[in-house]
KOLTOR-137058 format. One record per atom (N, C-alpha, C): residue in three letters; atom name; residue number from 0; x, y negated, z negated. Coordinates in steps of 0.02 Angstrom, whole numbers, plus 32768, in hexadecimal, padded with zeros to 4 digits. Example, Ala and Ser with C-alpha at 12.3 -4.5 7.8 and 13.67 -1.06 7.14 Angstrom:
2
sedo resn Ala | name N | resi 0 | x 8294 | y 811C | z 7E7A
sedo resn Ala | name CA | resi 0 | x 8267 | y 80E1 | z 7E7A
sedo resn Ala | name C | resi 0 | x 8294 | y 80A5 | z 7E7A
sedo resn Ser | name N | resi 1 | x 8282 | y 8070 | z 7E9E
sedo resn Ser | name CA | resi 1 | x 82AC | y 8035 | z 7E9B
sedo resn Ser | name C | resi 1 | x 8285 | y 7FFE | z 7E76
This chain:
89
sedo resn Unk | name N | resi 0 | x 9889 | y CC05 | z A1AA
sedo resn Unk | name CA | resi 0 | x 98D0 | y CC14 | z A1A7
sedo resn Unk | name C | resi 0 | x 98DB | y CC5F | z A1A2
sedo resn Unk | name N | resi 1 | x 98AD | y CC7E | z A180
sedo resn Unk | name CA | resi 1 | x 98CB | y CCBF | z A176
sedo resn Unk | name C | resi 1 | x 98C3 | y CCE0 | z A1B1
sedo resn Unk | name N | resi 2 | x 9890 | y CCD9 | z A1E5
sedo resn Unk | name CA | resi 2 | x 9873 | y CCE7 | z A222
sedo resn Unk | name C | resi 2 | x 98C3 | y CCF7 | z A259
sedo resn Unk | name N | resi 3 | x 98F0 | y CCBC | z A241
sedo resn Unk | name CA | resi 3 | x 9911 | y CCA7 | z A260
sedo resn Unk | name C | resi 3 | x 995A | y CCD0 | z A267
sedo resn Unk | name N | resi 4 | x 994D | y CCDD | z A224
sedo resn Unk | name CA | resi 4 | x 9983 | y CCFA | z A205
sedo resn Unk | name C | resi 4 | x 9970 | y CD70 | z A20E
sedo resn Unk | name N | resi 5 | x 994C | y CD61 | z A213
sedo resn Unk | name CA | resi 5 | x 9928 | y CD9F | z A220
sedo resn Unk | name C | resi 5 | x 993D | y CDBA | z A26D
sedo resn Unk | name N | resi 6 | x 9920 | y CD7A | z A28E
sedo resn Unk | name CA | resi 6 | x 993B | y CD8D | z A2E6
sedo resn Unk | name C | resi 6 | x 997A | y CD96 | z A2ED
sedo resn Unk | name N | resi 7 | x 99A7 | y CD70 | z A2E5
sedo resn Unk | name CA | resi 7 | x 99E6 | y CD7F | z A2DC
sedo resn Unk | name C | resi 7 | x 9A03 | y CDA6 | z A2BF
sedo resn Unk | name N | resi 8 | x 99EB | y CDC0 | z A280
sedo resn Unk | name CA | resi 8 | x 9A17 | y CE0B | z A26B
sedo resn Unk | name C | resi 8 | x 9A07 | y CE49 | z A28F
sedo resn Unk | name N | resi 9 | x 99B8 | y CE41 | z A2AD
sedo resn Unk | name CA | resi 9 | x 999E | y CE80 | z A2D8
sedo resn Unk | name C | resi 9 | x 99AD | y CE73 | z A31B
sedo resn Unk | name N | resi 10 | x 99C9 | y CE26 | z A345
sedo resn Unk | name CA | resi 10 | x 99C8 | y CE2C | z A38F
sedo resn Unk | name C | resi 10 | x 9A11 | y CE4A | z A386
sedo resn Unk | name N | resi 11 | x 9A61 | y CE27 | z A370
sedo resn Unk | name CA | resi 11 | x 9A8B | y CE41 | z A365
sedo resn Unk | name C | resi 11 | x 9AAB | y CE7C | z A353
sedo resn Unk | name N | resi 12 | x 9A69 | y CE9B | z A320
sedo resn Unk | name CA | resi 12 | x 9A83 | y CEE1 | z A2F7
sedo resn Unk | name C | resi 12 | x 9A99 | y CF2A | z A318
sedo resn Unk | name N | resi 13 | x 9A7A | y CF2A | z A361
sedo resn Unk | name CA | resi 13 | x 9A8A | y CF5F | z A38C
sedo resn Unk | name C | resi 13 | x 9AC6 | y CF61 | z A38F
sedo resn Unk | name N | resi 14 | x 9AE3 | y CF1F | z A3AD
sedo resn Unk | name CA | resi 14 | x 9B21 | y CF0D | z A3B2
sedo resn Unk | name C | resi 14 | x 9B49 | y CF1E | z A383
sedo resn Unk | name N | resi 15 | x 9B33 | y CF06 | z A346
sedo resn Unk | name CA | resi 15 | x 9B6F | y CF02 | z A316
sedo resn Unk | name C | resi 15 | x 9B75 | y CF49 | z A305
sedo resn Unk | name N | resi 16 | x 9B3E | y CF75 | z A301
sedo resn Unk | name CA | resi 16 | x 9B4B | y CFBD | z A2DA
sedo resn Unk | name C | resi 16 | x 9B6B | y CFD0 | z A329
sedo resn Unk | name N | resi 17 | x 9B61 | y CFDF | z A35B
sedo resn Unk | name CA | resi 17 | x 9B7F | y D004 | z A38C
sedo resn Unk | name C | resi 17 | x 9BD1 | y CFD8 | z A38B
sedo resn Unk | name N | resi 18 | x 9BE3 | y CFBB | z A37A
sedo resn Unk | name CA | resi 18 | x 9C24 | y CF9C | z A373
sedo resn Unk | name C | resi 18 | x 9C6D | y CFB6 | z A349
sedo resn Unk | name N | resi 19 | x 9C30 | y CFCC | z A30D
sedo resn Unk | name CA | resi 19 | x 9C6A | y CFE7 | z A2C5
sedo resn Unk | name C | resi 19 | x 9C40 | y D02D | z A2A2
sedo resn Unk | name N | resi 20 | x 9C52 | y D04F | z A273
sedo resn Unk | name CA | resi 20 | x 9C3E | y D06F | z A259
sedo resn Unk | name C | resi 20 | x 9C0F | y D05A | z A21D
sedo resn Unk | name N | resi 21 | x 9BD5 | y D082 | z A208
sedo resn Unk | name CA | resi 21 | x 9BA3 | y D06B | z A1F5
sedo resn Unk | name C | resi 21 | x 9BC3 | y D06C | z A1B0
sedo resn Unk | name N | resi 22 | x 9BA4 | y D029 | z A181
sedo resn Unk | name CA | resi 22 | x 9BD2 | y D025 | z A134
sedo resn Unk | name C | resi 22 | x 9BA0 | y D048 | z A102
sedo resn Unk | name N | resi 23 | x 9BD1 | y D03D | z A0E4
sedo resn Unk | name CA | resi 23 | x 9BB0 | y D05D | z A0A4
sedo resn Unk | name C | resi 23 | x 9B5A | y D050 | z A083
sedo resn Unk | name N | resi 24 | x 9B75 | y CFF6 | z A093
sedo resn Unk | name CA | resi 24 | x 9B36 | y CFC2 | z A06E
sedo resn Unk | name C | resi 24 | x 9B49 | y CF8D | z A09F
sedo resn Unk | name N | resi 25 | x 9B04 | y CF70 | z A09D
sedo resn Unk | name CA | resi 25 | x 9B03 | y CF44 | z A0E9
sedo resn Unk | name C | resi 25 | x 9AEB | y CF0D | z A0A8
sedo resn Unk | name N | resi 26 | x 9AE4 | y CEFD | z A075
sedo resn Unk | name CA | resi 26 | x 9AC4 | y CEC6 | z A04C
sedo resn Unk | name C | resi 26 | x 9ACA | y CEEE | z 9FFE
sedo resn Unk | name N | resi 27 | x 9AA0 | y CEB0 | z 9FE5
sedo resn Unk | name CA | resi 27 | x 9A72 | y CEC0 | z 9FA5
sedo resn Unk | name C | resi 27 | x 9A47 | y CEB0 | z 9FA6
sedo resn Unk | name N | resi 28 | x 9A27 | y CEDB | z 9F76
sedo resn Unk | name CA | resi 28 | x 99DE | y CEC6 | z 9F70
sedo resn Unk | name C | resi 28 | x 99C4 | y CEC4 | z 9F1A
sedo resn Unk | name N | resi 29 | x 99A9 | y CE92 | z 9F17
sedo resn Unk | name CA | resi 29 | x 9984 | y CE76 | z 9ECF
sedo resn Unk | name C | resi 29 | x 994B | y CE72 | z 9ECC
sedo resn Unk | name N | resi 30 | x 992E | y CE8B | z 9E95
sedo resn Unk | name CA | resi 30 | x 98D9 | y CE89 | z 9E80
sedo resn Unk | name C | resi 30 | x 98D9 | y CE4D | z 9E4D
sedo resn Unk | name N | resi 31 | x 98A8 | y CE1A | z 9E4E
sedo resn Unk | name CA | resi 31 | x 98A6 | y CDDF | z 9E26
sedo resn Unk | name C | resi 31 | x 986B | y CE08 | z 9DDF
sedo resn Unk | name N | resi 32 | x 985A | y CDE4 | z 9DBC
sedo resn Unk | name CA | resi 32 | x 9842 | y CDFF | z 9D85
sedo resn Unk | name C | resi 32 | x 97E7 | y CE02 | z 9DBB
sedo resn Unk | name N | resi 33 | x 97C6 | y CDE6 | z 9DE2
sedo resn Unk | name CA | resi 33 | x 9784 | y CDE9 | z 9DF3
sedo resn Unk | name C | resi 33 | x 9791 | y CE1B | z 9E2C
sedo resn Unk | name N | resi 34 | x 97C3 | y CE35 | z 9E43
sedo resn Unk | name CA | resi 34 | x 97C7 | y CE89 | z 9E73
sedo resn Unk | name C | resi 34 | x 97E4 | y CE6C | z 9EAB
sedo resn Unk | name N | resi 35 | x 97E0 | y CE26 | z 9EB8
sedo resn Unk | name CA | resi 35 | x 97ED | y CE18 | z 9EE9
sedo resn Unk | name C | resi 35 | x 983C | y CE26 | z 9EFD
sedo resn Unk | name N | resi 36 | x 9852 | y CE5A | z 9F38
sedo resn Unk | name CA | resi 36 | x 9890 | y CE6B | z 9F5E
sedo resn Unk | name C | resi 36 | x 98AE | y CE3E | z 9F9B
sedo resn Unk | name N | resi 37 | x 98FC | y CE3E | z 9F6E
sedo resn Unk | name CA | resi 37 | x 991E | y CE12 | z 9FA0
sedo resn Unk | name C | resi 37 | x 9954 | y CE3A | z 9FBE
sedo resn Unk | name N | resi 38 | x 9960 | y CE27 | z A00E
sedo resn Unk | name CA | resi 38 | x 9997 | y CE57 | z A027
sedo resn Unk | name C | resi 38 | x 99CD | y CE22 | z A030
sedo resn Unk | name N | resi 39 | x 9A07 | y CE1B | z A01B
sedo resn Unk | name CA | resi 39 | x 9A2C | y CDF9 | z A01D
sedo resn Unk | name C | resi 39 | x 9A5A | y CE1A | z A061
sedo resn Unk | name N | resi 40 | x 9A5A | y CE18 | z A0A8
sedo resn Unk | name CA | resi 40 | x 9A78 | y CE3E | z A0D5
sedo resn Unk | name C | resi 40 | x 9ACB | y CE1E | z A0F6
sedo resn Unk | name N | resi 41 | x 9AD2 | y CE53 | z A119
sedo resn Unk | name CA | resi 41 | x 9B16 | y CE28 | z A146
sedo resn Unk | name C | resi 41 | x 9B28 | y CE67 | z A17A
sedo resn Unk | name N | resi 42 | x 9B38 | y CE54 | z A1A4
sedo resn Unk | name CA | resi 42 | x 9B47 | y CE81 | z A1F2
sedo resn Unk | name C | resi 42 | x 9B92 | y CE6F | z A217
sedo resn Unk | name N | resi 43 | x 9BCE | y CE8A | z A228
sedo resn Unk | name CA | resi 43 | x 9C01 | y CE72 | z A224
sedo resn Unk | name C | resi 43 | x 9C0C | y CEA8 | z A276
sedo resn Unk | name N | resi 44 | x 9C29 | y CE7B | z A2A5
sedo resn Unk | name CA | resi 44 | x 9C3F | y CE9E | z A2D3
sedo resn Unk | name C | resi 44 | x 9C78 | y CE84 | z A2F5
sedo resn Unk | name N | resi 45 | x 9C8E | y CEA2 | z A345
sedo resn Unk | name CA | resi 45 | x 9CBB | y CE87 | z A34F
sedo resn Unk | name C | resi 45 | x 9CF1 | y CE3B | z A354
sedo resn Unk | name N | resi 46 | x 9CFC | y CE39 | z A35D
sedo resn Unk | name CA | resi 46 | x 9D28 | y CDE8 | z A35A
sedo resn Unk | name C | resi 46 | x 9D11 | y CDBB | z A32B
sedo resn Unk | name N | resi 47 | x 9D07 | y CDB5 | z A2F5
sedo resn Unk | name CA | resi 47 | x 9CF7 | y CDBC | z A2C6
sedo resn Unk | name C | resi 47 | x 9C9F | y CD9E | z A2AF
sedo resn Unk | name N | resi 48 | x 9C80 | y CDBF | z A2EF
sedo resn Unk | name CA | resi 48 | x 9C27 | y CDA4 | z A2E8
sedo resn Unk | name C | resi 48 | x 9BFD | y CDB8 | z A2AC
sedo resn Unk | name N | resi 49 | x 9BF0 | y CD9F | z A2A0
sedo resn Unk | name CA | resi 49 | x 9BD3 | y CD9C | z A256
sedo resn Unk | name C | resi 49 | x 9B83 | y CD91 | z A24F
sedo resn Unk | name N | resi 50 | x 9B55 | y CDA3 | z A243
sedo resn Unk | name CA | resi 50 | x 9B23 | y CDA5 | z A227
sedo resn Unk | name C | resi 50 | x 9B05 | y CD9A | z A1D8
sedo resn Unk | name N | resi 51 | x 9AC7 | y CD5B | z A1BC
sedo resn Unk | name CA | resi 51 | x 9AC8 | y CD72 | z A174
sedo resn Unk | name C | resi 51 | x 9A89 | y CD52 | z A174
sedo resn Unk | name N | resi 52 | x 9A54 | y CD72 | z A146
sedo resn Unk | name CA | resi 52 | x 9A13 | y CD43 | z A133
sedo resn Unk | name C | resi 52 | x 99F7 | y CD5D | z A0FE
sedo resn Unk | name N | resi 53 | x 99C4 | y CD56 | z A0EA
sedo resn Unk | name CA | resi 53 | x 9997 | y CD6B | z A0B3
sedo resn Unk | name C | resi 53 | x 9955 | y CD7B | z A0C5
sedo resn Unk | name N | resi 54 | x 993F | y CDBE | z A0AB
sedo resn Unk | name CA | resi 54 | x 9902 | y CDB6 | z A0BA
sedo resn Unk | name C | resi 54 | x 98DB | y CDC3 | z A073
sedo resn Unk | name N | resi 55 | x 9897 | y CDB0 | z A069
sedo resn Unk | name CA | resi 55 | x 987A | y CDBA | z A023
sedo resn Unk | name C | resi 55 | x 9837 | y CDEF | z A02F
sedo resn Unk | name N | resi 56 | x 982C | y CE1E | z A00D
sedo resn Unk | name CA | resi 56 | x 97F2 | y CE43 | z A01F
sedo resn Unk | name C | resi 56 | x 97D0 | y CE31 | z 9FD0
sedo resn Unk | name N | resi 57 | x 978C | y CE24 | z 9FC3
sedo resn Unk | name CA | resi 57 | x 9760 | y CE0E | z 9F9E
sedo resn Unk | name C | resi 57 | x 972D | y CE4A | z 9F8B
sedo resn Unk | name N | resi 58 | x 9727 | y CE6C | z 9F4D
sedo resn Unk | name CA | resi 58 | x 96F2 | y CE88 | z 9F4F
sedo resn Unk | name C | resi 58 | x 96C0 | y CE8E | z 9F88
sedo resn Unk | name N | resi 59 | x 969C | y CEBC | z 9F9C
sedo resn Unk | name CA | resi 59 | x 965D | y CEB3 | z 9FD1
sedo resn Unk | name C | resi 59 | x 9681 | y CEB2 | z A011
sedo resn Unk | name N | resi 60 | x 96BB | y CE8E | z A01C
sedo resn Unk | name CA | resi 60 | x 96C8 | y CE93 | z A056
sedo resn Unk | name C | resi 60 | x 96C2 | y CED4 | z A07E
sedo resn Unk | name N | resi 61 | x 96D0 | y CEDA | z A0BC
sedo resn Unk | name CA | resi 61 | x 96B6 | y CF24 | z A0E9
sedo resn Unk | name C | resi 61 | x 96E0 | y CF57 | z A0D8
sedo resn Unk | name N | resi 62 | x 9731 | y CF28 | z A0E5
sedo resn Unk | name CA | resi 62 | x 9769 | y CF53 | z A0FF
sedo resn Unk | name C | resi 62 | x 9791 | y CF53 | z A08D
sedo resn Unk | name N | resi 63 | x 9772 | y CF46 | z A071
sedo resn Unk | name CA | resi 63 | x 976C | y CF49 | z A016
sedo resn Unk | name C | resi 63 | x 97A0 | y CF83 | z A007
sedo resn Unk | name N | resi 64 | x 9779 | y CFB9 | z A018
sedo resn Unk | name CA | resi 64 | x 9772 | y D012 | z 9FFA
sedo resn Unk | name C | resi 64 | x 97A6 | y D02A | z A02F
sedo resn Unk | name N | resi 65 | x 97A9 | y D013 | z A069
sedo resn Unk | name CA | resi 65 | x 97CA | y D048 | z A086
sedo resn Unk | name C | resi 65 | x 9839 | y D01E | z A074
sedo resn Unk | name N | resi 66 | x 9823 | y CFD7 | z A071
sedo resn Unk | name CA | resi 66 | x 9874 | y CFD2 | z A04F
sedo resn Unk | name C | resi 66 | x 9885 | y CFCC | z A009
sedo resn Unk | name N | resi 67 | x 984C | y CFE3 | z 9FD7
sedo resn Unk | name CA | resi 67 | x 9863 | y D010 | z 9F8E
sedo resn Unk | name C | resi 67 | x 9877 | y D054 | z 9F9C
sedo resn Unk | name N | resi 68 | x 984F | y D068 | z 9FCD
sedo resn Unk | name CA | resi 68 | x 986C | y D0B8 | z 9FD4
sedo resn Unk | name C | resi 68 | x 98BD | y D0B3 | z A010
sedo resn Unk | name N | resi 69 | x 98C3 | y D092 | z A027
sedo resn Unk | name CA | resi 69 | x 98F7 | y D078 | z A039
sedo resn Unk | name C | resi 69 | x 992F | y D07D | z A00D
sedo resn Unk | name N | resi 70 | x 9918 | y D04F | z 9FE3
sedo resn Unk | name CA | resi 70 | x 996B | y D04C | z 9FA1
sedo resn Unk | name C | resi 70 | x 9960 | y D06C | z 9F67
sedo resn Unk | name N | resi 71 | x 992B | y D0B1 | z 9F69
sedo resn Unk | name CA | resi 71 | x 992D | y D0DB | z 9F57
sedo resn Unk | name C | resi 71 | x 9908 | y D0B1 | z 9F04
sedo resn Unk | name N | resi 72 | x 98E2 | y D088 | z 9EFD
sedo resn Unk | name CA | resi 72 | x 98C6 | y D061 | z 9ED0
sedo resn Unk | name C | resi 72 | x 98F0 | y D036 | z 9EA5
sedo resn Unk | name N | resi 73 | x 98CF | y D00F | z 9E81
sedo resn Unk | name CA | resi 73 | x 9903 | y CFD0 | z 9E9A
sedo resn Unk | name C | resi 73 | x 98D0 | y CFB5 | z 9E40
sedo resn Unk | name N | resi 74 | x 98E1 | y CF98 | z 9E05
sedo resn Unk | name CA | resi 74 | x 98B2 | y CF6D | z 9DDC
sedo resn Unk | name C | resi 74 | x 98C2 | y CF1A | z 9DD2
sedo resn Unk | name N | resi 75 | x 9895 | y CF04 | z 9DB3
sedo resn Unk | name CA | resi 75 | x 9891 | y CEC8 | z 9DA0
sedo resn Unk | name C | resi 75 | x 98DE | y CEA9 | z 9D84
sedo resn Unk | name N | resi 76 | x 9914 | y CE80 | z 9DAA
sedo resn Unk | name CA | resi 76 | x 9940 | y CE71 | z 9D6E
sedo resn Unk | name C | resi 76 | x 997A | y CE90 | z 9DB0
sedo resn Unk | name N | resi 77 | x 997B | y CED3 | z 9DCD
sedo resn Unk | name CA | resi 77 | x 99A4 | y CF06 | z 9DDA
sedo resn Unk | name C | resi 77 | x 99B9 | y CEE7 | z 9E25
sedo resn Unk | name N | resi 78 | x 9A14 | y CEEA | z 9E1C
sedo resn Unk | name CA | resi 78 | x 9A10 | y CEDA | z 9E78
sedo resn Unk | name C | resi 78 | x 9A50 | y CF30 | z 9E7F
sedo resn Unk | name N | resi 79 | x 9A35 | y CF37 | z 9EB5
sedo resn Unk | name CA | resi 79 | x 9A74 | y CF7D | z 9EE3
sedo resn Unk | name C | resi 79 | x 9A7A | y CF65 | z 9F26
sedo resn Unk | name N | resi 80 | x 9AB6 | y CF9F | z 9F3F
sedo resn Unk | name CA | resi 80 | x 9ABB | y CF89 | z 9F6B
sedo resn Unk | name C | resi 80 | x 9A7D | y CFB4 | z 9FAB
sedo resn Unk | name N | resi 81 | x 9A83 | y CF86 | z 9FED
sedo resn Unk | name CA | resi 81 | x 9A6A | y CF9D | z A015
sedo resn Unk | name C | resi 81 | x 9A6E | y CFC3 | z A055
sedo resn Unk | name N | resi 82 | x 9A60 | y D016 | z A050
sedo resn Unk | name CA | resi 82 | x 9A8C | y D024 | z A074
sedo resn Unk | name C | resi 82 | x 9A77 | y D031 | z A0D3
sedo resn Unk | name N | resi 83 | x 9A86 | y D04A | z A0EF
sedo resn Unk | name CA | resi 83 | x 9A70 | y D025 | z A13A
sedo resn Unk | name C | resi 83 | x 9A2E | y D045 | z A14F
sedo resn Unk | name N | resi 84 | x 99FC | y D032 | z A17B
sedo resn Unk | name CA | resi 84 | x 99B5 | y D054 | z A185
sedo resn Unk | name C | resi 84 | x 99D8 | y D092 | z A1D0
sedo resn Unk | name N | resi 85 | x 99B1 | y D0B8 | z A1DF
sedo resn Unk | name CA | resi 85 | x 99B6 | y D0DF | z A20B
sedo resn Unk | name C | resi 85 | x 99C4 | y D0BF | z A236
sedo resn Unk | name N | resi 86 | x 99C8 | y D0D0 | z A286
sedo resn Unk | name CA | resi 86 | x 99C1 | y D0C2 | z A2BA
sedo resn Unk | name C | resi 86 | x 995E | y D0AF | z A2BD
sedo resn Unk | name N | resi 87 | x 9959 | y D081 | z A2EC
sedo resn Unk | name CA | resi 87 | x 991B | y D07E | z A30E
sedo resn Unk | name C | resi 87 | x 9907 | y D05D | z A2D1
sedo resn Unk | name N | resi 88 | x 9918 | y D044 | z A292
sedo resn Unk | name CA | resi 88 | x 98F6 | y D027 | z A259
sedo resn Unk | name C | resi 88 | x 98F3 | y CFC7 | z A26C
């Protein structure tokens, strides 16, 4: 499912950011007490197309380190918001 939900926020997302102006925070994101990161997302474009999924990054995982430095670090317990990745991300 998350696979699923993944394709769809990234096949759409060109779309949706070239549509509107880029927001503030595109989600939240929460650290559970074992590190494990959740992105709670959503993508909003014209006529009112909508995008939303979750993704979870797990300790060890590859892409881990580079979305703590993302939300600028993030602890156990703590949710912020999430704010949008570059282009080409």
């Amino acid at each position: 499912m998350r696979s699923i939900l993944l394709v769809c926020i990234l096949t759409a997302g060109p779309f949706l950011i070239a549509a509107a102006p880029l927001p503030a925070s595109i989600g939240a994101a929460t650290m559970a007490k074992d590190g494990t990161i959740s992105l709670r997302l959503r993508a909003e474009g014209e006529g009112g197309m909508t995008g939303e999924g979750v993704l979870t990054y797990k300790r060890g995982d590859p892409r881990y380190g580079e979305v703590l430095r993302h939300l600028g670090g993030l602890k156990p317990g703590q949710t912020k918001p999430v704010p949008p990745w570059p282009d080409g991300h």
